[in-house]
FILO-408510 format. One record per atom (N, C-alpha, C, CB): residue in three letters; x, y, z. Coordinates in steps of 0.2 Angstrom, whole numbers, padded with zeros to 4 digits, always signed. Glycine has a CB too. Example, Ala and Ser with C-alpha at 12.3 -4.5 7.8 and 13.67 -1.06 7.14 Angstrom:
ALA+0066-0028+0039/ALA+0062-0022+0039/ALA+0066-0016+0039/ALA+0057-0022+0045/SER+0064-0011+0035/SER+0068-0005+0036/SER+0064+0000+0039/SER+0070-0003+0029/
***
This chain:
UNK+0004-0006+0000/UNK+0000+0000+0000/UNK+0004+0006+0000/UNK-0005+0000+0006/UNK+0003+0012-0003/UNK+0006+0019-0006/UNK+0009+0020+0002/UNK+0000+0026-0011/UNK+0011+0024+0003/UNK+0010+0030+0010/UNK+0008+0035+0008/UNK+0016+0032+0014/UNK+0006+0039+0014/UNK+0001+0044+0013/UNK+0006+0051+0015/UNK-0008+0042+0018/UNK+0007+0053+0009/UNK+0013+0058+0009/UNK+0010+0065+0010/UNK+0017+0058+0002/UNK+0004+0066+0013/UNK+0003+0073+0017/UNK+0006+0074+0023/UNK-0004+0073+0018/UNK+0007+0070+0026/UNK+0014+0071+0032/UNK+0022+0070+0029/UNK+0012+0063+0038/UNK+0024+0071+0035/UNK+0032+0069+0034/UNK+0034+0062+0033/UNK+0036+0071+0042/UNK+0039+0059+0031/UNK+0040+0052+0031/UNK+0044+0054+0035/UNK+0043+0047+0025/UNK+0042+0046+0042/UNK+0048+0043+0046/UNK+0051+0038+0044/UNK+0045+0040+0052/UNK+0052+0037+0040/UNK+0056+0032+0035/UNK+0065+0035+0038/UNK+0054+0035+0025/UNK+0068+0039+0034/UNK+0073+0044+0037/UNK+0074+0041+0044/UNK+0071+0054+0037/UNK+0070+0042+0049/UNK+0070+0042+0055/UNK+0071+0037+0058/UNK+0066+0045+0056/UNK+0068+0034+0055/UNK+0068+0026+0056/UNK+0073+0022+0056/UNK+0065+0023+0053/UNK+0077+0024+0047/UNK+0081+0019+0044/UNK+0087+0024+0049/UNK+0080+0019+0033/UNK+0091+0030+0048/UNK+0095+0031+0054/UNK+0096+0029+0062/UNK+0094+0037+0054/UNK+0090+0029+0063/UNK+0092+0024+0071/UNK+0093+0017+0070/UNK+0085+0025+0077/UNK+0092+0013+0065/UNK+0094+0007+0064/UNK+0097+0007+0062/UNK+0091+0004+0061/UNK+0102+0011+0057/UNK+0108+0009+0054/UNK+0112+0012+0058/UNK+0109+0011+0047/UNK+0112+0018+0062/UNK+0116+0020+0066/UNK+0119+0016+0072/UNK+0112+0025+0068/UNK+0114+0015+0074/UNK+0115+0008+0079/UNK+0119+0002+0079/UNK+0109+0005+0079/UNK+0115-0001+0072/UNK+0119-0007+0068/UNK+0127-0006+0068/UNK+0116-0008+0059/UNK+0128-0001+0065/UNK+0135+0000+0064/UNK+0138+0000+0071/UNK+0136+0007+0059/UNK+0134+0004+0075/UNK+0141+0004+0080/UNK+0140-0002+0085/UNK+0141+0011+0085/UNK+0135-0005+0086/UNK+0136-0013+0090/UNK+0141-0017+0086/UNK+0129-0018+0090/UNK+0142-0015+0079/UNK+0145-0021+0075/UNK+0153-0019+0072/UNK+0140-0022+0068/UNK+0153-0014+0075/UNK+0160-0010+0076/UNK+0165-0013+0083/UNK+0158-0002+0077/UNK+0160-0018+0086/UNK+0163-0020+0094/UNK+0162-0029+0088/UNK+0156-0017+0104/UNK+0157-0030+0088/UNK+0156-0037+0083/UNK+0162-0039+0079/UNK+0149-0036+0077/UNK+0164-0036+0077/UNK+0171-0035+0072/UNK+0178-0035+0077/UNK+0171-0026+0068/UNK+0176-0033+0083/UNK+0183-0032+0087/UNK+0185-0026+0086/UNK+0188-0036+0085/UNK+0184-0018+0083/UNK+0187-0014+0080/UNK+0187-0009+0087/UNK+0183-0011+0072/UNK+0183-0010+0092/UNK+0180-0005+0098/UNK+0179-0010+0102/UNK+0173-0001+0097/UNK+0179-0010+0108/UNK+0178-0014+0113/UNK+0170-0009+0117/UNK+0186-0016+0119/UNK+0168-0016+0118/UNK+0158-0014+0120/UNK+0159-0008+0128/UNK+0151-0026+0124/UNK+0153-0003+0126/UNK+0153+0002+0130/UNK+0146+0005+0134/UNK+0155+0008+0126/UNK+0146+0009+0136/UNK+0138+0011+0139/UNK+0138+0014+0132/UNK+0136+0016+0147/UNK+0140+0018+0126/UNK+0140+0020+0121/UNK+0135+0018+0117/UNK+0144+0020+0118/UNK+0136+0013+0117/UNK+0133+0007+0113/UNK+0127+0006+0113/UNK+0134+0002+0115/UNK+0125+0003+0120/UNK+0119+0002+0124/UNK+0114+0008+0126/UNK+0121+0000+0130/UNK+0118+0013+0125/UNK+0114+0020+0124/UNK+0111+0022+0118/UNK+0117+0025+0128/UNK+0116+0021+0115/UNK+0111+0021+0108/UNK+0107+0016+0107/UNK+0115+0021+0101/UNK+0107+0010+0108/UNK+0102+0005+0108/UNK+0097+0006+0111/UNK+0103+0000+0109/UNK+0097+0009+0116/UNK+0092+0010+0119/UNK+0087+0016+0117/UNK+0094+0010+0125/UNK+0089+0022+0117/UNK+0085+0027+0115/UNK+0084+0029+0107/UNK+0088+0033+0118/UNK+0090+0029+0102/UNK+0089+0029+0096/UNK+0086+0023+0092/UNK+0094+0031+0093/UNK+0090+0017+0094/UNK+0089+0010+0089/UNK+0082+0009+0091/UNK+0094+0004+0092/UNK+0082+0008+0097/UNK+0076+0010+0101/UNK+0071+0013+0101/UNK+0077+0012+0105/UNK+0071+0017+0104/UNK+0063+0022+0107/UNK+0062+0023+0099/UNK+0063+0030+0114/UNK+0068+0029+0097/UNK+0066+0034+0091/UNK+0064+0027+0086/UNK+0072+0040+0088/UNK+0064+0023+0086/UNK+0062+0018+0079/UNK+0056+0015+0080/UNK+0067+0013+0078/UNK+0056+0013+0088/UNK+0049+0012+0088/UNK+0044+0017+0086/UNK+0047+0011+0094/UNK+0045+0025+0090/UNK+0041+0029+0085/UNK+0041+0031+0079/UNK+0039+0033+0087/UNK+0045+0030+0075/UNK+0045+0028+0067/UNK+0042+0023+0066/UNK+0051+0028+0064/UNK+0042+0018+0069/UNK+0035+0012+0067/UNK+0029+0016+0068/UNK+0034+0006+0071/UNK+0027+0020+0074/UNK+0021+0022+0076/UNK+0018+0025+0071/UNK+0021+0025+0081/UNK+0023+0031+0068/UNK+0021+0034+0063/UNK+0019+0031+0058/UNK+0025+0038+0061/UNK+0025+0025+0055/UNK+0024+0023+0048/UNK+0015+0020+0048/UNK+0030+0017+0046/UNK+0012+0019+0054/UNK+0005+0015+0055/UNK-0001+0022+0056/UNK+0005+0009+0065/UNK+0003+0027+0054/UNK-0003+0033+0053/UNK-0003+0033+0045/UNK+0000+0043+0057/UNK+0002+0032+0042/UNK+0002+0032+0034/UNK+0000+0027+0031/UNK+0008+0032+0030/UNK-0001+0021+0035/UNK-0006+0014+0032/UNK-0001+0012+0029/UNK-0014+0015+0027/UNK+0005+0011+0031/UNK+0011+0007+0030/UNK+0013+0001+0034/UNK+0016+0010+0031/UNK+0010-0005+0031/UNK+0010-0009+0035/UNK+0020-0012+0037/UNK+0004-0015+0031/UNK+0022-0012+0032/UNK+0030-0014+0031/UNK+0032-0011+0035/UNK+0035-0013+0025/UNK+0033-0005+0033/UNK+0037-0001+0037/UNK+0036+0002+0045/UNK+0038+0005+0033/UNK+0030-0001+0045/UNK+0026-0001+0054/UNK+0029-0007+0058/UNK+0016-0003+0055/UNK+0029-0012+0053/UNK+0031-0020+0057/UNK+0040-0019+0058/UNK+0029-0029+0050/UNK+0042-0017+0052/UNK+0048-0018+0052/UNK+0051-0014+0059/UNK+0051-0016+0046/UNK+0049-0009+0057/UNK+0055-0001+0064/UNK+0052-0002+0069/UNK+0055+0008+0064/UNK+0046-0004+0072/UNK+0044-0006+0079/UNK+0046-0013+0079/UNK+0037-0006+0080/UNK+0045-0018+0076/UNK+0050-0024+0078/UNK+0057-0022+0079/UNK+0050-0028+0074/UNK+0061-0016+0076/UNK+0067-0018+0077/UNK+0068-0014+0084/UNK+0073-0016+0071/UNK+0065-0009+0084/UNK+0064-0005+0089/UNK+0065-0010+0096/UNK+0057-0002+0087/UNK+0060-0012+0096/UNK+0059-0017+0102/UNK+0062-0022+0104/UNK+0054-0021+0100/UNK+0067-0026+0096/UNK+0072-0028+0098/UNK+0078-0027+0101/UNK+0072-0029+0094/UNK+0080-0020+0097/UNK+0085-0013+0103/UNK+0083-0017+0110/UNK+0081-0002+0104/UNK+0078-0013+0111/UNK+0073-0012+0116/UNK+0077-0018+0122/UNK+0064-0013+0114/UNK+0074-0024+0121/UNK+0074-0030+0123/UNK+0081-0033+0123/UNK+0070-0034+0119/UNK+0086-0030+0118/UNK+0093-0032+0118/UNK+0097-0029+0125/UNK+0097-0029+0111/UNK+0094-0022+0125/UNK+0097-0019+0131/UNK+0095-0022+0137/UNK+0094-0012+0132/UNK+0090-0021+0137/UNK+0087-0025+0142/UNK+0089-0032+0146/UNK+0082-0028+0139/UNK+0090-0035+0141/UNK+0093-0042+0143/UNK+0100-0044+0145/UNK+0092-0046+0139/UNK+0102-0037+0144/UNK+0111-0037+0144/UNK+0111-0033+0152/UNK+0117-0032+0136/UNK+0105-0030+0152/UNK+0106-0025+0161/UNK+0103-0031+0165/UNK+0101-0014+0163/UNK+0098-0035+0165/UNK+0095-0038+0169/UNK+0098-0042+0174/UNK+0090-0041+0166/UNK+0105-0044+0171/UNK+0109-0048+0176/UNK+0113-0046+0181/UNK+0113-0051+0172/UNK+0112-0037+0179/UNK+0116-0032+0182/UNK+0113-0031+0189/UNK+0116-0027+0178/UNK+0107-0030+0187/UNK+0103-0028+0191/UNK+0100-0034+0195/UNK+0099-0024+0187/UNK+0103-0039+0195/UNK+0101-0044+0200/UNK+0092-0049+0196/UNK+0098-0038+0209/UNK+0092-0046+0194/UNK+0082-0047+0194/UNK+0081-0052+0188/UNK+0076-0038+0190/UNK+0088-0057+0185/UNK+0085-0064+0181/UNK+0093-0065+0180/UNK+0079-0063+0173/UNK+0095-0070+0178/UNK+0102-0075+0178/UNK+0105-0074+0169/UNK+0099-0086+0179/UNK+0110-0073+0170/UNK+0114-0071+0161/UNK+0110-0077+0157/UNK+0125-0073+0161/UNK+0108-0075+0151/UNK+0106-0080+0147/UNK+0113-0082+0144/UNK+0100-0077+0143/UNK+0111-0092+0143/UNK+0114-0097+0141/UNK+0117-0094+0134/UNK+0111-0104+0142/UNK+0122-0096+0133/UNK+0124-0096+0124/UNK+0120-0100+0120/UNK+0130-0098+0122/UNK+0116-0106+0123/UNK+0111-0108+0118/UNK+0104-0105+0119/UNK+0111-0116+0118/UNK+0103-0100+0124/UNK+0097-0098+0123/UNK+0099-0092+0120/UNK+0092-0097+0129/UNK+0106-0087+0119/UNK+0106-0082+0116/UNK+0106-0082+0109/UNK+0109-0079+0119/UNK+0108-0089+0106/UNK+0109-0091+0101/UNK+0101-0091+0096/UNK+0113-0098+0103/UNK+0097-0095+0101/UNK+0090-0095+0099/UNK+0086-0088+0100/UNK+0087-0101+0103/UNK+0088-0084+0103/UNK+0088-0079+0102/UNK+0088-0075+0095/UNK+0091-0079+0106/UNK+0094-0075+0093/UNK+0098-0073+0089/UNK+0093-0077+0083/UNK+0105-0074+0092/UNK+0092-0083+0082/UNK+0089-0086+0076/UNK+0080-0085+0077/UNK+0092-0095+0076/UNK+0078-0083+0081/UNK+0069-0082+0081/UNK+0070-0075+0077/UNK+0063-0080+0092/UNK+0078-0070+0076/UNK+0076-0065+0075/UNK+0078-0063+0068/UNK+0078-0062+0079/UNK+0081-0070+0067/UNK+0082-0069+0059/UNK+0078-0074+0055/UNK+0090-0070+0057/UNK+0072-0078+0057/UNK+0068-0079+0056/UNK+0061-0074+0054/UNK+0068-0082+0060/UNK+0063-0069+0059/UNK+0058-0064+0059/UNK+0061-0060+0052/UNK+0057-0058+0066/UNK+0068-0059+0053/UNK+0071-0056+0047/UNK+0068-0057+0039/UNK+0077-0058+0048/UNK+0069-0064+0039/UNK+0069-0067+0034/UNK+0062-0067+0030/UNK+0070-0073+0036/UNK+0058-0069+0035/UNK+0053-0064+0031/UNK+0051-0057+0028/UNK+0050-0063+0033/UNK+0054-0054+0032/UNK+0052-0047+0031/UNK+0059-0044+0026/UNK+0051-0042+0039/UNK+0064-0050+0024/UNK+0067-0051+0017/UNK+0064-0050+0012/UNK+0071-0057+0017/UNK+0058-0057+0011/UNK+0054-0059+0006/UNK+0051-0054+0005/UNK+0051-0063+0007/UNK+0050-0052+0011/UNK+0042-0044+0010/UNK+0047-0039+0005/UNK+0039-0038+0021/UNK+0051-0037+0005/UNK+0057-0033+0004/UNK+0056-0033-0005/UNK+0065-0037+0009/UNK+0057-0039-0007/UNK+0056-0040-0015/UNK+0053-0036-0019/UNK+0052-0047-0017/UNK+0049-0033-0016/UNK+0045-0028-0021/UNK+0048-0023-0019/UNK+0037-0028-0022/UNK+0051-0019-0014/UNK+0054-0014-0013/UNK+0060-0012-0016/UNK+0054-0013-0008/UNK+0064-0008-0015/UNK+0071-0006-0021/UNK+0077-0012-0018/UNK+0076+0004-0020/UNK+0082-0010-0023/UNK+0087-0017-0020/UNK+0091-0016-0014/UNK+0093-0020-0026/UNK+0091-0008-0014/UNK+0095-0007-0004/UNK+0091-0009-0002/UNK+0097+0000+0001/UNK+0083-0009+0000/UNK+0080-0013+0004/UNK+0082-0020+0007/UNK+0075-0013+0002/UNK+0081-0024-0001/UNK+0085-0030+0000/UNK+0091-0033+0003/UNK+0085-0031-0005/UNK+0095-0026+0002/UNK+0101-0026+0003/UNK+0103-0027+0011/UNK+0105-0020-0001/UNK+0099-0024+0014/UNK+0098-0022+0020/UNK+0094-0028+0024/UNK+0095-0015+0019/UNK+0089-0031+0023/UNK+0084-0035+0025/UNK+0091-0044+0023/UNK+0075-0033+0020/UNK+0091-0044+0019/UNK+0096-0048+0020/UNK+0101-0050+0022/UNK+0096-0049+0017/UNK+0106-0044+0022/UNK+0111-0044+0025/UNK+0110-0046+0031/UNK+0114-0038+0025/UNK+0106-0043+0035/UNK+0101-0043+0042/UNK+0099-0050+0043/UNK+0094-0037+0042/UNK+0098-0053+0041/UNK+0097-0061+0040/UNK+0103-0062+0043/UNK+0095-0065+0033/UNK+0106-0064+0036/UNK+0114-0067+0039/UNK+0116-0063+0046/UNK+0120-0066+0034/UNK+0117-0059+0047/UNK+0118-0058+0052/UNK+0116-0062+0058/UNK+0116-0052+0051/UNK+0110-0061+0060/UNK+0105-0065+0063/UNK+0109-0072+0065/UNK+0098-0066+0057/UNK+0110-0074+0058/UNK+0112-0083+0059/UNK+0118-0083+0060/UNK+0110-0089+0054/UNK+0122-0078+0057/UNK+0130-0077+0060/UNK+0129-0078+0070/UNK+0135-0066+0058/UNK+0126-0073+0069/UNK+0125-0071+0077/UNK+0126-0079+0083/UNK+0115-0066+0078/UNK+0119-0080+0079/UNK+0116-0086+0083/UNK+0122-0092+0084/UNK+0109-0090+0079/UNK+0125-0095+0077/UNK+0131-0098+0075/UNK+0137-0096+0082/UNK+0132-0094+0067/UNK+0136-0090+0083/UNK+0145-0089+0085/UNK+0141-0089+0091/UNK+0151-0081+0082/UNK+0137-0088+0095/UNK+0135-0089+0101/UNK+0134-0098+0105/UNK+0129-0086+0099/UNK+0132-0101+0100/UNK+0129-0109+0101/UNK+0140-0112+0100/UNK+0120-0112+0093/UNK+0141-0112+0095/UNK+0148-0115+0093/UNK+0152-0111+0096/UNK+0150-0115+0087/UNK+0153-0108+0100/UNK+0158-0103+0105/UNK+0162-0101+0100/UNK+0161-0106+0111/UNK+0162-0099+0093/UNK+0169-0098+0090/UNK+0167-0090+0089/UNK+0172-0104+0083/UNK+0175-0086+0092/UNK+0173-0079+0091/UNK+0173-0076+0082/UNK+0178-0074+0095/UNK+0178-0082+0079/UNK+0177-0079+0071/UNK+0172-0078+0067/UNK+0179-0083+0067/UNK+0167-0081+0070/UNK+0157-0079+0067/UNK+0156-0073+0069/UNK+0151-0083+0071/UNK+0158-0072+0076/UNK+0155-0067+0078/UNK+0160-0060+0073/UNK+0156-0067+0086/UNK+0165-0061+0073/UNK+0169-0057+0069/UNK+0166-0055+0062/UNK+0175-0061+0069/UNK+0166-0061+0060/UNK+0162-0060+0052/UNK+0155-0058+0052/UNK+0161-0067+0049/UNK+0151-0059+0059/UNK+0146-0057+0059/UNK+0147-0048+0059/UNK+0142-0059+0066/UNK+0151-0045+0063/UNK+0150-0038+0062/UNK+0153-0035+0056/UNK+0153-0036+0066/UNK+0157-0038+0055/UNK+0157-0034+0045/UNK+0154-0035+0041/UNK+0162-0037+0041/UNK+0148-0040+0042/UNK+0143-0040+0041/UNK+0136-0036+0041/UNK+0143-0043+0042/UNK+0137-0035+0047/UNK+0133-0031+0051/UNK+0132-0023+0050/UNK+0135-0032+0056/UNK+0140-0023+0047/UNK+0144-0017+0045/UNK+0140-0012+0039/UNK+0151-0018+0043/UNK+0140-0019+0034/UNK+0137-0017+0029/UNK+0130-0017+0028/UNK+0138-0020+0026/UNK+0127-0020+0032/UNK+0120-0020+0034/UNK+0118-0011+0038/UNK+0119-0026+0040/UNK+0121-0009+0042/UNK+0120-0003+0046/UNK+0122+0004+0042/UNK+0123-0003+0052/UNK+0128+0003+0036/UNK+0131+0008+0033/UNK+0124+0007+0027/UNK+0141+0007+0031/UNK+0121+0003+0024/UNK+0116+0002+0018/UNK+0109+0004+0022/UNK+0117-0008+0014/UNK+0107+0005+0028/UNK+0100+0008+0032/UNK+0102+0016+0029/UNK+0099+0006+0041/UNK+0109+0017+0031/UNK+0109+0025+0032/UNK+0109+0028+0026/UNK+0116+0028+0035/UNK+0113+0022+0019/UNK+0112+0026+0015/UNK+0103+0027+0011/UNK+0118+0022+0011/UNK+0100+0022+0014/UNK+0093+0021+0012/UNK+0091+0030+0015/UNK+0088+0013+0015/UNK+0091+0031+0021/UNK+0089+0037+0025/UNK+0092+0042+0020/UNK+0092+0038+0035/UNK+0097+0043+0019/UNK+0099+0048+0015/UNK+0099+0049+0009/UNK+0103+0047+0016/UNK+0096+0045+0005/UNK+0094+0045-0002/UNK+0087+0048-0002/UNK+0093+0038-0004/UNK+0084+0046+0003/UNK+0077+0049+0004/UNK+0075+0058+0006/UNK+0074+0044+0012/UNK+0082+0058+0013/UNK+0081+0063+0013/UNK+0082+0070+0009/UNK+0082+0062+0017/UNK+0088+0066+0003/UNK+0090+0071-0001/UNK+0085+0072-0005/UNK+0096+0069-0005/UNK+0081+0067-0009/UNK+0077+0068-0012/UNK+0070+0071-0012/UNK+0077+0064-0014/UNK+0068+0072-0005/UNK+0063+0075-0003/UNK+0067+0084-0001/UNK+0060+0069+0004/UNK+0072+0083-0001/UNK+0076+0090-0001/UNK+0076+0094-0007/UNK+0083+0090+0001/UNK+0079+0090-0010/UNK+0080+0092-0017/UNK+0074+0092-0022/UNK+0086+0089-0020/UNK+0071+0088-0022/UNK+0063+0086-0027/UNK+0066+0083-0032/UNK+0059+0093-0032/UNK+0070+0080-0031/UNK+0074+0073-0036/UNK+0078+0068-0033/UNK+0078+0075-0041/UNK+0077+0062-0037/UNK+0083+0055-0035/UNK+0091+0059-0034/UNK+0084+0049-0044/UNK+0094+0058-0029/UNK+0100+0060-0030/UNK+0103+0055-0030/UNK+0103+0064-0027/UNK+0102+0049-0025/UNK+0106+0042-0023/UNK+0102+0036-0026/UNK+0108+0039-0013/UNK+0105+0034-0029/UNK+0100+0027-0034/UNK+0100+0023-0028/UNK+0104+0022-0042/UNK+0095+0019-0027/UNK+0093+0012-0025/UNK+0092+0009-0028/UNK+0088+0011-0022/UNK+0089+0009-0033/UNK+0088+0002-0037/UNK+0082+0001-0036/UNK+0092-0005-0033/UNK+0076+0004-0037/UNK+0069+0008-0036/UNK+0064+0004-0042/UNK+0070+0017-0038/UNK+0063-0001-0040/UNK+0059-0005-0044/UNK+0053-0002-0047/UNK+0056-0011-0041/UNK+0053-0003-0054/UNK+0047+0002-0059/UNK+0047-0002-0066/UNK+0049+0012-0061/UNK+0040+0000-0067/UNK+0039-0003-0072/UNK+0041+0000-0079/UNK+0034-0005-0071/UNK+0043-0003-0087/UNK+0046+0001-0091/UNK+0040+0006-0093/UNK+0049-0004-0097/UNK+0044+0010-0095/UNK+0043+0019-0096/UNK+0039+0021-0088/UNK+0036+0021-0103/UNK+0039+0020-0082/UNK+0036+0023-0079/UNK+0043+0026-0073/UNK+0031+0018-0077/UNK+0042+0032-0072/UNK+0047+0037-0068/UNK+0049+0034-0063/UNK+0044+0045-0066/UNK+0053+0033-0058/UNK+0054+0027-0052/UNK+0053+0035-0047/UNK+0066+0020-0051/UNK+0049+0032-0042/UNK+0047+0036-0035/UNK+0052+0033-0032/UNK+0039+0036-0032/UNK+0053+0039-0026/UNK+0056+0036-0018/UNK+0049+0031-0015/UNK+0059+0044-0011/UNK+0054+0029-0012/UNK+0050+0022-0009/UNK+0053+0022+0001/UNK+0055+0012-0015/UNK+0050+0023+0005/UNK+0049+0022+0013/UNK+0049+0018+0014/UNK+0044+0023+0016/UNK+0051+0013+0013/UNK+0052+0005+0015/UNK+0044+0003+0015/UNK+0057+0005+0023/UNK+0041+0005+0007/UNK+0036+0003+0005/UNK+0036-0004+0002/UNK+0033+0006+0002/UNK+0031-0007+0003/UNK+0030-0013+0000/UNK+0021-0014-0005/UNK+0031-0020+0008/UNK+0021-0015-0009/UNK+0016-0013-0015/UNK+0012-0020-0012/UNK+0019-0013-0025/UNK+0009-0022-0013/UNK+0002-0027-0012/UNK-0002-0027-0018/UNK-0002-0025-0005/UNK-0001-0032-0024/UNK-0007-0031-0028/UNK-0012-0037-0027/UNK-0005-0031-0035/
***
């Protein structure tokens, strides 16, 4: 379904606290940074909150993709933080490496879908929703086999996944600046028809 472009797109908004995020958890994933409250504070308030309400928005435009997607990842943030202070704080026991493992695979499960959903949208999208998969099953992988090289490969992965959200935000927002494409996506259209920017829309015929 179109979005309803009398309002602002949270799109921009959305896709930046996700990619923003991504990149810097996965800048420790890599080994490049060692993990910080940095981290966890962007996860928590940008990756987080602000993305959940960029889902909230995208469900005033009758965007069903882009509602599910940034409030699920939102939540995810959300719940990632969470579960890394809860041990801290006394109030539940470190989760196992095979429950964080299965963790990590319910969510690239969720991914995976919303991969497929992704098809009709431009190919960063794809680029982005898949990467995000693998990621997912790097993740789960290097958790359950204890070998940090997954995890390693997970974040350069990961890398590319969070650096391809930002470029999506920034494509969008140039072109809503400027009144024209300036960064190609890869903007699926049919022949002779002009390619529109796309909110992490998904068409439903």
């Amino acid at each position: 379904m179109a979005p309803n472009h009398a309002n602002a797109s949270p799109a921009p908004l959305g896709l930046m606290g996700f990619g923003m995020t991504t990149v810097l958890l996965n800048l420790h994933n890599a080994q490049i940074v060692p993990m910080g409250s940095a981290i966890m504070a962007m996860g928590l308030i940008f990756g987080g909150m602000t993305q959940f309400i960029a889902g909230a928005l995208e469900y005033g435009n009758r965007n069903t993709f882009g509602m599910t997607a940034f409030m699920a990842y939102g939540a995810f943030w959300i719940s990632l933080a969470v579960l890394l202070f809860l041990p801290h704080w006394g109030l539940a026991p470190e989760s196992s490496p095979a429950l964080m493992g299965s963790y990590m695979w319910v969510w690239a499960l969720f991914t995976a879908i919303m991969a497929v959903g992704s098809l009709t949208a431009s190919r960063m999208h794809q680029v982005v929703f898949f990467s995000l998969t693998l990621l997912f099953v790097l993740l789960g992988c290097a958790e359950i086999s204890g070998r940090p090289m997954l995890g390693i490969v997970a974040g350069y992965d990961g890398l590319l996944c969070g650096l391809s959200a930002i470029y999506l935000a920034a494509s969008e927002i140039f072109e809503i600046q400027f009144g024209h494409a300036v960064l190609p996506v890869g903007l699926p259209h049919a022949p002779g028809e002009i390619p529109h920017k796309d909110d992490l829309v998904v068409h439903i015929s």
